[in-house]
PAPA-326185 format. One line per 2 residues: number of its first residue (from 1); their letters; for each residue y, z, x of N, C-alpha, C, CB. Coordinates in pm, 1 decimal. Glycine has a CB too. Layout:
<nodes>
NUM = a = Y Z X Y Z X Y Z X Y Z X  ...
</nodes>
This chain:
<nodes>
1 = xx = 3434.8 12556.1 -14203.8 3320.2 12644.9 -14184.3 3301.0 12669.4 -14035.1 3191.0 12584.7 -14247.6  3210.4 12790.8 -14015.8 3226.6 12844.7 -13857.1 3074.5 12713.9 -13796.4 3178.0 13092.3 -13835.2
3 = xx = 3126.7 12659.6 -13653.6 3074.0 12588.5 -13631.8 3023.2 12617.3 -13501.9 3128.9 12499.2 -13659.8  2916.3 12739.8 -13467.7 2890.2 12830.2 -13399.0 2703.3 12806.9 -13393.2 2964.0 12967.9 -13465.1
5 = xx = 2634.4 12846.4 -13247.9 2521.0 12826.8 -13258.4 2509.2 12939.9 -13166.9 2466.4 12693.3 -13237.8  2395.2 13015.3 -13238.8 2355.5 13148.2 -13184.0 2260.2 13185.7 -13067.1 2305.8 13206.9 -13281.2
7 = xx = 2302.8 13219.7 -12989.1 2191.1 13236.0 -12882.7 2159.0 13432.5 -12836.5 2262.3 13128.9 -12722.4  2030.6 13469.7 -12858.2 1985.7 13557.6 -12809.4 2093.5 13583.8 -12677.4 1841.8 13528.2 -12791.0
9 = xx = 2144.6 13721.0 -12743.4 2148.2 13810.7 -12622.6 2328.0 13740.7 -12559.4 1970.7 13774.3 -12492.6  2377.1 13654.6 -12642.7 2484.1 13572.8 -12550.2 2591.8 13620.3 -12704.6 2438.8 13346.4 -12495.1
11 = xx = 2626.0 13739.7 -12677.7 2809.1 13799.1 -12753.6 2942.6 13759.3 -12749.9 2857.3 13917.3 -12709.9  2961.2 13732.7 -12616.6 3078.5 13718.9 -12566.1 3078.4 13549.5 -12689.9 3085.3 13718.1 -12354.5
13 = xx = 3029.9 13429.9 -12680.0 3056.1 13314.6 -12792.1 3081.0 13320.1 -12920.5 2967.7 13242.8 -12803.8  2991.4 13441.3 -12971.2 2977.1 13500.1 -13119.1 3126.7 13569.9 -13121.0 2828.5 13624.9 -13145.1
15 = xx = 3203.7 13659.7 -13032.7 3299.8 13714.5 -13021.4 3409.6 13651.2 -13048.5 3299.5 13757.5 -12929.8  3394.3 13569.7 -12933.8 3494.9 13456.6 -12928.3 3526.9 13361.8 -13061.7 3443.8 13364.4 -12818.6
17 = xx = 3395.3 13309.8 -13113.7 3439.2 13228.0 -13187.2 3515.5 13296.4 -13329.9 3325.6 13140.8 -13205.6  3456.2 13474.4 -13351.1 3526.2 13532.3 -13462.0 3654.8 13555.6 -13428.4 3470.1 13649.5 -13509.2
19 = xx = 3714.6 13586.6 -13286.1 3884.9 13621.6 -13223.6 3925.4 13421.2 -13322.1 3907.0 13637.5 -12927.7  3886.6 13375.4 -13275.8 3985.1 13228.6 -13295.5 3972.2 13223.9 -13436.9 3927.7 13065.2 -13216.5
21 = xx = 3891.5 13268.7 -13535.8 3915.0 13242.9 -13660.1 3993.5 13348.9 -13707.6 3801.9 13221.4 -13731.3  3949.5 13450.0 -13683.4 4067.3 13549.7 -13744.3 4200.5 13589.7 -13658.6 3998.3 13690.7 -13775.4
23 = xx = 4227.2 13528.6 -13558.5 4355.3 13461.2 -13503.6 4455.5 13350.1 -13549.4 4320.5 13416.8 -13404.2  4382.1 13281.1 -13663.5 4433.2 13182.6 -13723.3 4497.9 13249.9 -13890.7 4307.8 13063.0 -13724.0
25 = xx = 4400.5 13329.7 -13923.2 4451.9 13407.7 -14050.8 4568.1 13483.1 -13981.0 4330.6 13518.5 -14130.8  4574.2 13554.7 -13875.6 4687.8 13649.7 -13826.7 4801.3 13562.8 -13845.3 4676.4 13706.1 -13668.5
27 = xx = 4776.0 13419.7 -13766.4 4863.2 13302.1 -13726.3 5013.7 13292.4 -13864.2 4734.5 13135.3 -13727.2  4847.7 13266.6 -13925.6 4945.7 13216.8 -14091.8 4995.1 13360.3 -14106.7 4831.5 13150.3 -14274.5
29 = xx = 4965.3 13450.2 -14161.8 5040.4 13592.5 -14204.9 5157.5 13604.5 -14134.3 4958.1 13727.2 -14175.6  5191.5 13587.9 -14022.8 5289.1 13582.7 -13920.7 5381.9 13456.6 -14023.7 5216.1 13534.1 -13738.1
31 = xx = 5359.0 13357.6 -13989.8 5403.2 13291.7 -14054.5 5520.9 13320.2 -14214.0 5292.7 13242.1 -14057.6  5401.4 13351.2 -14259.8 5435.2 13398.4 -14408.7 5542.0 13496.6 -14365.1 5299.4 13473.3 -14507.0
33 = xx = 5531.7 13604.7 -14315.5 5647.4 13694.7 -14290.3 5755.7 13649.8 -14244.1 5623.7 13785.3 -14214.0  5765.0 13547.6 -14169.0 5916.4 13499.0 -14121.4 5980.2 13461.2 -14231.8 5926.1 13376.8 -14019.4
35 = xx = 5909.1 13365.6 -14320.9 5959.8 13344.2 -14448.9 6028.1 13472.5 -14560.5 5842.1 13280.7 -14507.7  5996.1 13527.5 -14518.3 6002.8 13664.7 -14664.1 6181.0 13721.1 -14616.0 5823.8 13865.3 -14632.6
37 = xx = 6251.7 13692.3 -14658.8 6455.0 13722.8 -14583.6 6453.5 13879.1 -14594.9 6641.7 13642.8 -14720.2  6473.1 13897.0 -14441.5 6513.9 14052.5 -14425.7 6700.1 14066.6 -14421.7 6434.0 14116.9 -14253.6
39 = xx = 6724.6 14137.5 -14335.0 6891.4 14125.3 -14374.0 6922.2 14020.9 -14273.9 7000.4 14279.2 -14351.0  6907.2 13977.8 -14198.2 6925.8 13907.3 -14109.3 6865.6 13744.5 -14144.9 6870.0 13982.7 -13997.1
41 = xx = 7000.5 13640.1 -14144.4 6971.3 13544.9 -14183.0 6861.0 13415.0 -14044.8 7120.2 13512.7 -14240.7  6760.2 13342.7 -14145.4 6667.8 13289.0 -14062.8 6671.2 13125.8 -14047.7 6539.6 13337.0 -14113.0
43 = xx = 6628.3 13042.1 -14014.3 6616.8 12915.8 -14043.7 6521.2 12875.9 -14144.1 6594.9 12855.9 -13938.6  6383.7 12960.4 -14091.7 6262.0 12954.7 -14187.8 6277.6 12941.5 -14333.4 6186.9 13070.7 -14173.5
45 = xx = 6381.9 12983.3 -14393.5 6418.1 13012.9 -14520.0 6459.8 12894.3 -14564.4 6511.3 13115.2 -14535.7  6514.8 12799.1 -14465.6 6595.9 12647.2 -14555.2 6459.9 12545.8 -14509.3 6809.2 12566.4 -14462.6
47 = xx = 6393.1 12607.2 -14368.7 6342.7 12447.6 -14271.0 6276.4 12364.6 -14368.7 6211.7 12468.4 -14125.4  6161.4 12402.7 -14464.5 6092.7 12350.3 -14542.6 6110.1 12297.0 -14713.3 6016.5 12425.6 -14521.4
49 = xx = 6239.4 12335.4 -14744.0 6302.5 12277.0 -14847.4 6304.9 12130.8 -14834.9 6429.4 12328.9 -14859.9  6226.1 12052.4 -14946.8 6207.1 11911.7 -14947.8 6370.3 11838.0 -15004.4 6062.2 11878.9 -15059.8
51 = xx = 6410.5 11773.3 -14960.6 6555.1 11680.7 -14981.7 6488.1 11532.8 -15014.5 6673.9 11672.3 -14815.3  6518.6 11507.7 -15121.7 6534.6 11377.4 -15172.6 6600.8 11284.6 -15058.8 6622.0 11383.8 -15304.7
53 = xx = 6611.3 11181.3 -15037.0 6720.7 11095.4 -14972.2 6645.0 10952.4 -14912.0 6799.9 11190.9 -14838.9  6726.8 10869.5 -14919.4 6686.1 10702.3 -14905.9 6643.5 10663.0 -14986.3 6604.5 10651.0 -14822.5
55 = xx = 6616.5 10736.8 -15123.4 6496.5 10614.1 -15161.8 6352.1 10651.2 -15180.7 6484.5 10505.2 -15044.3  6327.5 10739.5 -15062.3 6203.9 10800.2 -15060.4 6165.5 10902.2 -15086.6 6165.0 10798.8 -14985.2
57 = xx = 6014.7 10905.2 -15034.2 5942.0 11046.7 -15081.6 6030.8 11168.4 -15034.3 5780.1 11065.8 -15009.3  6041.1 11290.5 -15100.0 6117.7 11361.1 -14972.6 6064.6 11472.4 -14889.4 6238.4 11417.7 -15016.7
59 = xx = 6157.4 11467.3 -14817.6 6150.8 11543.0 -14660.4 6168.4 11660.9 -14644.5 6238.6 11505.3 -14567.3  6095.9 11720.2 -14530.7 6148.8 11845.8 -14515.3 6304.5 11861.0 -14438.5 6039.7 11918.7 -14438.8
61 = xx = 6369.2 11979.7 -14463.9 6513.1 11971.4 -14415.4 6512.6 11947.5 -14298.5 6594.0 12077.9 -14431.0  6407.0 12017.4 -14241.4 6393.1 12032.2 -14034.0 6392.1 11898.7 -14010.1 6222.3 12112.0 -13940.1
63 = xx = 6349.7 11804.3 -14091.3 6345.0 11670.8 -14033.8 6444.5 11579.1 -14048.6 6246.2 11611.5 -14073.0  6566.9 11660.5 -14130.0 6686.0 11572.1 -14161.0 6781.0 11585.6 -14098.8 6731.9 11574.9 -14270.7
65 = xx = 6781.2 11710.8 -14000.3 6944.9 11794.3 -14001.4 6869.6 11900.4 -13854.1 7006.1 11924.4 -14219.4  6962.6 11945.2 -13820.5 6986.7 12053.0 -13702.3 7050.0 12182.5 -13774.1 7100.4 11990.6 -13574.8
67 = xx = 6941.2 12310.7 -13803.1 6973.3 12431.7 -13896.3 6989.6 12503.3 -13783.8 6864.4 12491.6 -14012.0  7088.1 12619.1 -13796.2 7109.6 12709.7 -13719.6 7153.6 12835.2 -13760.6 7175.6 12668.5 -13646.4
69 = xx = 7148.4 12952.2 -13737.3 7217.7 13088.8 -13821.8 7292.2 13147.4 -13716.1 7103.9 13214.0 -13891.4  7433.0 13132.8 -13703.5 7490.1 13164.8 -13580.1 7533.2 13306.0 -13617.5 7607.8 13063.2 -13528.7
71 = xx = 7571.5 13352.0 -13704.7 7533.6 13486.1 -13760.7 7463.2 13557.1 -13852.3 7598.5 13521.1 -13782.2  7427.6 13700.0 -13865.3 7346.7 13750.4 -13947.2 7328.9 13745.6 -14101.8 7358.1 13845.9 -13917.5
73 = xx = 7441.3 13681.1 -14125.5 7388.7 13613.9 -14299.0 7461.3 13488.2 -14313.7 7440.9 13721.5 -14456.6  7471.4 13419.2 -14258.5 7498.7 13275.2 -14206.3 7449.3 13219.3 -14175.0 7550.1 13243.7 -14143.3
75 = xx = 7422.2 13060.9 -14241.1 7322.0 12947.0 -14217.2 7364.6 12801.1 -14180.7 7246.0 12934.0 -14336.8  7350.8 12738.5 -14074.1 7419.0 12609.9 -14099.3 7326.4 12503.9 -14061.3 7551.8 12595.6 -14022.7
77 = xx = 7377.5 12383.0 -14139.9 7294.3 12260.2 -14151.0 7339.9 12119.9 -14118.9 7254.4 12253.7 -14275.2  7368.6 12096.2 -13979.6 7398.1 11960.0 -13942.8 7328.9 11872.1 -13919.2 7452.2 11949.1 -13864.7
79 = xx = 7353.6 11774.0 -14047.9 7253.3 11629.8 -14063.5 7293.7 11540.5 -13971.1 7260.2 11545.9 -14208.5  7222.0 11520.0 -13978.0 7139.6 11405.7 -13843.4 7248.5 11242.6 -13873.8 6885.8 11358.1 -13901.2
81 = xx = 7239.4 11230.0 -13990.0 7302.7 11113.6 -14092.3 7431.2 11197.6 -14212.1 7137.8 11034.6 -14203.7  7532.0 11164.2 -14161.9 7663.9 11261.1 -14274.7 7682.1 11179.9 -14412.7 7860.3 11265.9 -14191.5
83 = xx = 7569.4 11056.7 -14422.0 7535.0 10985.5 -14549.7 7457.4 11070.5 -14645.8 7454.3 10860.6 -14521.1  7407.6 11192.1 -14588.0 7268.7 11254.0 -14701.0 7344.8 11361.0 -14701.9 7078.5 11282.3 -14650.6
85 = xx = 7447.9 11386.7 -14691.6 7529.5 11507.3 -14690.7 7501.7 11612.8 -14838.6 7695.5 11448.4 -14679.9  7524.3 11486.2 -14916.2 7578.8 11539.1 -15059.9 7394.2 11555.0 -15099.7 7708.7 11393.4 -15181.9
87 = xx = 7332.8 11433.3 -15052.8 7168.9 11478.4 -15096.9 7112.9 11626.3 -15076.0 7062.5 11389.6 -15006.7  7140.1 11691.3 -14935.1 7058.0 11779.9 -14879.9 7142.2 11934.1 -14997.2 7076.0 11775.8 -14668.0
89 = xx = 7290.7 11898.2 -15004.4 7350.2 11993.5 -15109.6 7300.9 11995.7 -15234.6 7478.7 11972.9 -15129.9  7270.5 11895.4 -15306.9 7200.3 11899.6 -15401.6 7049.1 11988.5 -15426.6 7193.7 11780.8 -15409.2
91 = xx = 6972.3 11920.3 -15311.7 6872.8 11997.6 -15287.2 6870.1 12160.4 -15274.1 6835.1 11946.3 -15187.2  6991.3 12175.4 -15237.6 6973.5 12331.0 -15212.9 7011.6 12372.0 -15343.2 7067.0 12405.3 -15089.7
93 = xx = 7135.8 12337.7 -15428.4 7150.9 12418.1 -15510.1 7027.1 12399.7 -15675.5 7312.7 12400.1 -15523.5  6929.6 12295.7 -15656.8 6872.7 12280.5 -15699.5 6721.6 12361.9 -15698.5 6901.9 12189.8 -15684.0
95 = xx = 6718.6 12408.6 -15552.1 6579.7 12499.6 -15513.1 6579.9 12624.2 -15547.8 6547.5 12511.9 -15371.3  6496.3 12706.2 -15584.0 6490.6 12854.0 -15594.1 6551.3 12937.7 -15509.0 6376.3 12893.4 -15590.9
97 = xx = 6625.0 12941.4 -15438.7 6661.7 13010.9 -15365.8 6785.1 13078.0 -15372.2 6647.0 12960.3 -15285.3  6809.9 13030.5 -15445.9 6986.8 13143.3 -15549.4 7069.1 13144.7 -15442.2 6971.6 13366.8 -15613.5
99 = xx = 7099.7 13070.1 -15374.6 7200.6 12999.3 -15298.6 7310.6 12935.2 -15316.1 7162.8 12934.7 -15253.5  7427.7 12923.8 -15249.5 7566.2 12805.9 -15261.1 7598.2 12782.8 -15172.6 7689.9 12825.0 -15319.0
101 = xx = 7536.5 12636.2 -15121.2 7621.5 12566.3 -14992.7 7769.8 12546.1 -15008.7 7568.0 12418.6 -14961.4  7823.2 12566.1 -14897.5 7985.8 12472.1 -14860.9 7987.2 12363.2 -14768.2 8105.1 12565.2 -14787.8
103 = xx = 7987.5 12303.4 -14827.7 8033.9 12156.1 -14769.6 8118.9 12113.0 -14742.4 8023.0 12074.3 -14812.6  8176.3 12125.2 -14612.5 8309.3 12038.4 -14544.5 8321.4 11931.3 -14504.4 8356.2 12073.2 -14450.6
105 = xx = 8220.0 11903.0 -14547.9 8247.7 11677.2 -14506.2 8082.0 11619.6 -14410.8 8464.6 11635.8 -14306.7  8094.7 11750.9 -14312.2 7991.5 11731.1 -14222.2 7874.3 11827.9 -14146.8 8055.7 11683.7 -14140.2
107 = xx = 7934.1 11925.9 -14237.6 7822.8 12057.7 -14161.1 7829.6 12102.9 -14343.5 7915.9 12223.3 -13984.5  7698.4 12152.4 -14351.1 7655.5 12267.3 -14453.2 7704.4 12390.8 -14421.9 7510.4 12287.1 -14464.5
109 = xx = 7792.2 12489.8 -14514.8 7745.6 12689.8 -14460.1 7619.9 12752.2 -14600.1 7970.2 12847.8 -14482.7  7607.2 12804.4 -14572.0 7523.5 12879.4 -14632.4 7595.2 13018.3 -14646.7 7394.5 12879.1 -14559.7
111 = xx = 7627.1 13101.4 -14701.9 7638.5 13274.2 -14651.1 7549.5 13349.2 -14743.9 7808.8 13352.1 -14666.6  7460.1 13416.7 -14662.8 7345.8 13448.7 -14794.3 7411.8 13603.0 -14816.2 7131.1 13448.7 -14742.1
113 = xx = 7410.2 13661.2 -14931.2 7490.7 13785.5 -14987.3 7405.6 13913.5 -14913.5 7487.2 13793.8 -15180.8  7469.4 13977.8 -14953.9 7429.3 14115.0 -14878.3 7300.4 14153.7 -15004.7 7594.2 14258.5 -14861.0
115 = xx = 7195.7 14216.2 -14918.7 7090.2 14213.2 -15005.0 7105.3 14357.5 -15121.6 6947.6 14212.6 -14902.4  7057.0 14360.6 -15242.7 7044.5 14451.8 -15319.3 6943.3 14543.0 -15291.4 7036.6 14407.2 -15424.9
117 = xx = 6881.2 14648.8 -15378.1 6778.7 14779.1 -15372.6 6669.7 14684.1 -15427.1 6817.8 14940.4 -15479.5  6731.8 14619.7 -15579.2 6641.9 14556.7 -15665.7 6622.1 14435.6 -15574.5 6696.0 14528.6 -15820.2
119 = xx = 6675.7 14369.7 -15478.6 6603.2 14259.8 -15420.7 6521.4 14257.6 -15289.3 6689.7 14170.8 -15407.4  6558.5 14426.1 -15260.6 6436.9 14515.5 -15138.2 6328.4 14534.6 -15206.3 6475.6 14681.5 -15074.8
121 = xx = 6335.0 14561.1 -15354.1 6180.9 14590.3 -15392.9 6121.9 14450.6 -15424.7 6162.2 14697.5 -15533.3  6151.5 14370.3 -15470.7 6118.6 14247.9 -15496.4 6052.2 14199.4 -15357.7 6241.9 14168.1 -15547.9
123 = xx = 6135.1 14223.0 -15293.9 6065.2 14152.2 -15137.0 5928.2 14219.7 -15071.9 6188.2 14174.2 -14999.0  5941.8 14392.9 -15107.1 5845.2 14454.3 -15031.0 5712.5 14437.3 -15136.6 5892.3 14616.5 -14987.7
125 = xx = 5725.4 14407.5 -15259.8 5639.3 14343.9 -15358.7 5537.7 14218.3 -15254.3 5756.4 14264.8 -15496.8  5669.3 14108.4 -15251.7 5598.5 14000.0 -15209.4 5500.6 14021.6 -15048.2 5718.4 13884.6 -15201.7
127 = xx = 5571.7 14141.0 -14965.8 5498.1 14146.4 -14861.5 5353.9 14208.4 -14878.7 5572.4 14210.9 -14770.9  5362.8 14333.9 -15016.3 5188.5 14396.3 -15028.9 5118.1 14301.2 -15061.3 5146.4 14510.9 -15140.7
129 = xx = 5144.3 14168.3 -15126.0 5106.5 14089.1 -15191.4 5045.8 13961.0 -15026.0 5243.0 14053.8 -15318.0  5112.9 13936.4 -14987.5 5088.4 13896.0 -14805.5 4995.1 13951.2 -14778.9 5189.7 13938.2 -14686.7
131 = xx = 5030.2 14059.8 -14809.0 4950.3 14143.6 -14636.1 4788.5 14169.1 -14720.0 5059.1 14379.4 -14559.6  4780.4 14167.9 -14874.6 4640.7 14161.4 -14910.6 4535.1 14076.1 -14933.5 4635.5 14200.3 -14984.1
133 = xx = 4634.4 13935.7 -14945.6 4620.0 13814.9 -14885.2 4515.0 13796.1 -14770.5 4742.7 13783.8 -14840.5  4621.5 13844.8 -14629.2 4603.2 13807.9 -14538.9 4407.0 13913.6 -14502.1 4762.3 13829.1 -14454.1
135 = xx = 4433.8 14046.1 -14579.1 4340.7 14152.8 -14544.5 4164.7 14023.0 -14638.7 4415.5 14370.1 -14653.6  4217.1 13986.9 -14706.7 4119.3 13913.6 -14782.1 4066.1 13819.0 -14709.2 4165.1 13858.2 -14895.7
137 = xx = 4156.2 13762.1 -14615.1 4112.0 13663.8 -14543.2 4018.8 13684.8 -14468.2 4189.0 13616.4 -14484.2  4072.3 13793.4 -14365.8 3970.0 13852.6 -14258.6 3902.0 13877.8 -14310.7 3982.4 13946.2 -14177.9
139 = xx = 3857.8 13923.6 -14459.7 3733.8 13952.9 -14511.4 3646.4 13874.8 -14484.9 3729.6 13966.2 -14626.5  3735.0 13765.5 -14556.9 3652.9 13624.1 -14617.3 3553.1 13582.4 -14445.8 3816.2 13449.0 -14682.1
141 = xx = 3627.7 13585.5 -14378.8 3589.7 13534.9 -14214.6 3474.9 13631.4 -14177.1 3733.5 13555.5 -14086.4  3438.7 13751.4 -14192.5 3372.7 13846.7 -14176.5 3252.9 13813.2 -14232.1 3427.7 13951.4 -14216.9
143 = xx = 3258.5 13787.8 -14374.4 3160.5 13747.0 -14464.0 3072.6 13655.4 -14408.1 3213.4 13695.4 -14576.5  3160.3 13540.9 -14365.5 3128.6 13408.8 -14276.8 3012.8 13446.5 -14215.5 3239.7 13362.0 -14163.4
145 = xx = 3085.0 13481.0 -14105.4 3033.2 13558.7 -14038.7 2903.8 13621.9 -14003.0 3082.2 13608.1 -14059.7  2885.2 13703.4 -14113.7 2807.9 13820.1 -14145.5 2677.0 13727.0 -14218.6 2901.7 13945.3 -14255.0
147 = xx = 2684.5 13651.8 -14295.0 2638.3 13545.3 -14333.2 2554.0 13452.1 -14266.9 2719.5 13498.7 -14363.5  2606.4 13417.2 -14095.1 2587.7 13309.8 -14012.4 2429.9 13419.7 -13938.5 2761.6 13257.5 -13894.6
149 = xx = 2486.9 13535.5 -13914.4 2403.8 13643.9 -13879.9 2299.7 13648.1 -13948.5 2457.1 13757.3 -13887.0  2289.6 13725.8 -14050.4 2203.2 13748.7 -14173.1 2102.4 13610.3 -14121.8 2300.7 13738.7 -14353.6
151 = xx = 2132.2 13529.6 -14166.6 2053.0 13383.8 -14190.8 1986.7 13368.2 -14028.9 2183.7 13225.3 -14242.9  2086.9 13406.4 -13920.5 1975.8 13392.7 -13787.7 1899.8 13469.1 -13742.8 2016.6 13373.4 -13681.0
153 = xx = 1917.7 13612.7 -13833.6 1762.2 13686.8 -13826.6 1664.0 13610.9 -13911.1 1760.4 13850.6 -13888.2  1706.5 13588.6 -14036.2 1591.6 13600.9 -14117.1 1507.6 13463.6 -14077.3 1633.6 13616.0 -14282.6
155 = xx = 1562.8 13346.7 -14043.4 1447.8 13238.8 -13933.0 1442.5 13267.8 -13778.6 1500.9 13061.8 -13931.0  1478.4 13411.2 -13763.7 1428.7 13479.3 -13672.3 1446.6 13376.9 -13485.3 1261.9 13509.7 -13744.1
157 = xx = 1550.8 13350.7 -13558.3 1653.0 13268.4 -13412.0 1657.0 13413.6 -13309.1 1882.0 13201.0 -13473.0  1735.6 13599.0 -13390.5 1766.6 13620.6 -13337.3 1697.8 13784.3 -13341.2 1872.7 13565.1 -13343.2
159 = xx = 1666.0 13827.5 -13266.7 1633.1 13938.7 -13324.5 1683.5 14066.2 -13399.5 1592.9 13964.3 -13259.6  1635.2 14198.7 -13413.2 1675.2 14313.0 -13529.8 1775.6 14353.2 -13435.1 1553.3 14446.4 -13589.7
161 = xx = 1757.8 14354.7 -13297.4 1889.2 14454.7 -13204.7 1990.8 14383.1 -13163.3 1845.9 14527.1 -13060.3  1970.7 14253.6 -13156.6 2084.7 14198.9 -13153.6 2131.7 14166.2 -13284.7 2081.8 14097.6 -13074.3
163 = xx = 2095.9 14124.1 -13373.5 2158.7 14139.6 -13503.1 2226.8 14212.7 -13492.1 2101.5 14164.2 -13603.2  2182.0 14392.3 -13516.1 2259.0 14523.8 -13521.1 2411.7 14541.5 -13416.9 2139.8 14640.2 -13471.2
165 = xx = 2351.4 14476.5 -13274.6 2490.3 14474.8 -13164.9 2606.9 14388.9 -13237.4 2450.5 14387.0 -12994.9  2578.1 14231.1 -13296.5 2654.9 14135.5 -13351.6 2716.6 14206.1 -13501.4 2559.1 13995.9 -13367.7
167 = xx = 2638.8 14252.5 -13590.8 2732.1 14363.7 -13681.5 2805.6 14447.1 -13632.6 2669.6 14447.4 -13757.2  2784.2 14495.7 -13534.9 2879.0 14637.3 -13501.7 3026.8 14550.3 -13451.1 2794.4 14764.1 -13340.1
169 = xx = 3017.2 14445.2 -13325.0 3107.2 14368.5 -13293.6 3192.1 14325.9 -13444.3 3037.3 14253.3 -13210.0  3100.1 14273.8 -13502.8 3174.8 14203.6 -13653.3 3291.6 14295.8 -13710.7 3049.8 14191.1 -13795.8
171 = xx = 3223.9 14413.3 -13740.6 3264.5 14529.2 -13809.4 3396.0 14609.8 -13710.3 3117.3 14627.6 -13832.4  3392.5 14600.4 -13581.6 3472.0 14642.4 -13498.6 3577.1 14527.1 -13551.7 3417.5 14653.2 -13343.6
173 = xx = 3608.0 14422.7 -13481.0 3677.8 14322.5 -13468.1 3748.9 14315.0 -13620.4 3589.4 14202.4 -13416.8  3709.9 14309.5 -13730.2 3761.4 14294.8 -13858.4 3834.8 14403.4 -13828.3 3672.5 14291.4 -13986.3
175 = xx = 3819.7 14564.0 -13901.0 3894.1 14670.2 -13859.5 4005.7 14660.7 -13756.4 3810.0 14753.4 -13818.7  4010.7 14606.7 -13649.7 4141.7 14553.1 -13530.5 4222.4 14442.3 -13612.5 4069.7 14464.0 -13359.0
177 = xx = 4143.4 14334.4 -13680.3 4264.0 14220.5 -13734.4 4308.7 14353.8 -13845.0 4192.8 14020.1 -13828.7  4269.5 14358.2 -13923.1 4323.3 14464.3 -14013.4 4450.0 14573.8 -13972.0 4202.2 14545.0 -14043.1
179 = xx = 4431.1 14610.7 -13947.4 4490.4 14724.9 -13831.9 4609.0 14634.9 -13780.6 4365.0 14776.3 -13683.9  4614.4 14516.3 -13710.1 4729.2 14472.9 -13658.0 4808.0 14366.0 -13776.6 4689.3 14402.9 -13512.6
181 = xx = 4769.7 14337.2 -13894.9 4792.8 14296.8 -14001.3 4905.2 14366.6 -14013.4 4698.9 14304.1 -14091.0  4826.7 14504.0 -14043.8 4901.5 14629.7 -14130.3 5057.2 14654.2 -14054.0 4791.6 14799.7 -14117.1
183 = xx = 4992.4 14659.7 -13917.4 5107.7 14686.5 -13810.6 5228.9 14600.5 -13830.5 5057.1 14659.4 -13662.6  5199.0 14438.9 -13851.9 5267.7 14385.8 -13885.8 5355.7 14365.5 -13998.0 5228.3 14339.1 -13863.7
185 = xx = 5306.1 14401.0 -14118.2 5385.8 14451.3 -14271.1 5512.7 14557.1 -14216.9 5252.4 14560.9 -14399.2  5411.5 14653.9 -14160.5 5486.3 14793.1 -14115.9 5625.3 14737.7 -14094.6 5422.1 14875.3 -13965.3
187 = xx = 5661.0 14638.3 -13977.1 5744.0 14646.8 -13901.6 5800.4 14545.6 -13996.0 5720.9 14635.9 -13755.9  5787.3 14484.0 -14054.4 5841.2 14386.5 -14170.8 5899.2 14441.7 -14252.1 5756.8 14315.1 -14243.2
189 = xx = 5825.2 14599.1 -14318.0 5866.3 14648.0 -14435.3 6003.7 14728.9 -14374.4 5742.8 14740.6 -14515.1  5967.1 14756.1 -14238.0 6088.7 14873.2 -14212.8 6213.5 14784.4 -14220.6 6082.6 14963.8 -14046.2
191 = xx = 6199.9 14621.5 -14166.1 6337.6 14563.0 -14102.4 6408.3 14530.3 -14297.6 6298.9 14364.6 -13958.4  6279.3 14512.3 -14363.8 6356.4 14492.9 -14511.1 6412.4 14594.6 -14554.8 6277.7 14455.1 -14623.1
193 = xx = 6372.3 14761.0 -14584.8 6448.9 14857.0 -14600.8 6582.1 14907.8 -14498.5 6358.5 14942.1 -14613.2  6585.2 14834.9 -14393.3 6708.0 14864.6 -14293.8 6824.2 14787.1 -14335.9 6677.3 14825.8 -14138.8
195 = x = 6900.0 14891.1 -14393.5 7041.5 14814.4 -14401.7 7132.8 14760.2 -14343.7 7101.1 14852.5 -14433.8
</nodes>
């Protein structure tokens, strides 16, 4: 929850503290998009695949191995330990990811296939699905927000014109995360339709 105390006439804090929350929704959306495979092969796509191995709970890959994509649909995975070799292979062909490692003793390849039409729409699916996500979020933060306001007029912490200045800011600032959201799909959606 926003952990913000309102003072007459003082914007620039109220400002601030809405940039860092809806900087954090941008954060993650960003995020999420690295994940989503354009033609160009990523690390993001293996780092967080959990691998069984030792005995224990399991791990994420980033923490087992040194991943690298030395070319554009090429992935490689050198473990740390050439004992979990056969574990971390398992793991992959076991995960959703419609994948086939090669295993030469001591390095993983990966070669991820050349992408289909039907697996461009599938993807630009999952990005409207992101990006309305992400538009919900900034809502949600707005609301917050808008909420924290509301409540410091009505015990009259703050007054009717600054209220009105702190909505307009609100209402500005949402519209900009929005807007650079979108920007961001944009340039996501184009690199997935680029062959």
């Amino acid at each position: 929850m926003i952990d913000l105390i309102l003072v007459e006439n003082d914007s620039k804090t109220f400002e601030k503290a809405m940039h860092d929350e809806m900087n954090k929704t941008l954060k993650h959306f960003e995020g999420e998009l690295i994940k989503i495979r354009t033609g160009r092969a990523h690390t993001s796509l293996i780092e967080d695949l959990q691998i069984s191995c030792y005995g224990e709970a399991p791990m994420p890959l980033k923490n087992l191995a040194s991943l690298a994509a030395p070319e554009s649909r090429l992935l490689t995975i050198q473990p740390w330990d050439a004992g979990i070799i056969a574990d971390i292979e398992r793991s992959i062909r076991a995960s959703d990811l419609g994948i086939s490692p090669i295993n030469d003793g001591s390095l993983i390849r990966i070669q991820l296939p050349e992408m289909s039409t039907t697996r461009r729409e599938e993807l630009s699916k999952i990005l409207s699905k992101k990006l309305e996500e992400c538009r919900v979020s900034v809502r949600n933060v707005r609301k917050d927000f808008n909420n924290l306001i509301r409540d410091a007029k009505k015990d009259k912490i703050i007054s009717e014109n600054f209220f009105n200045r702190l909505s307009d800011i609100l209402e500005k600032l949402t519209g900009n995360y929005i807007d650079k959201a979108d920007q961001l799909a944009q340039k996501k959606e184009h690199d997935i339709r680029t062959v």
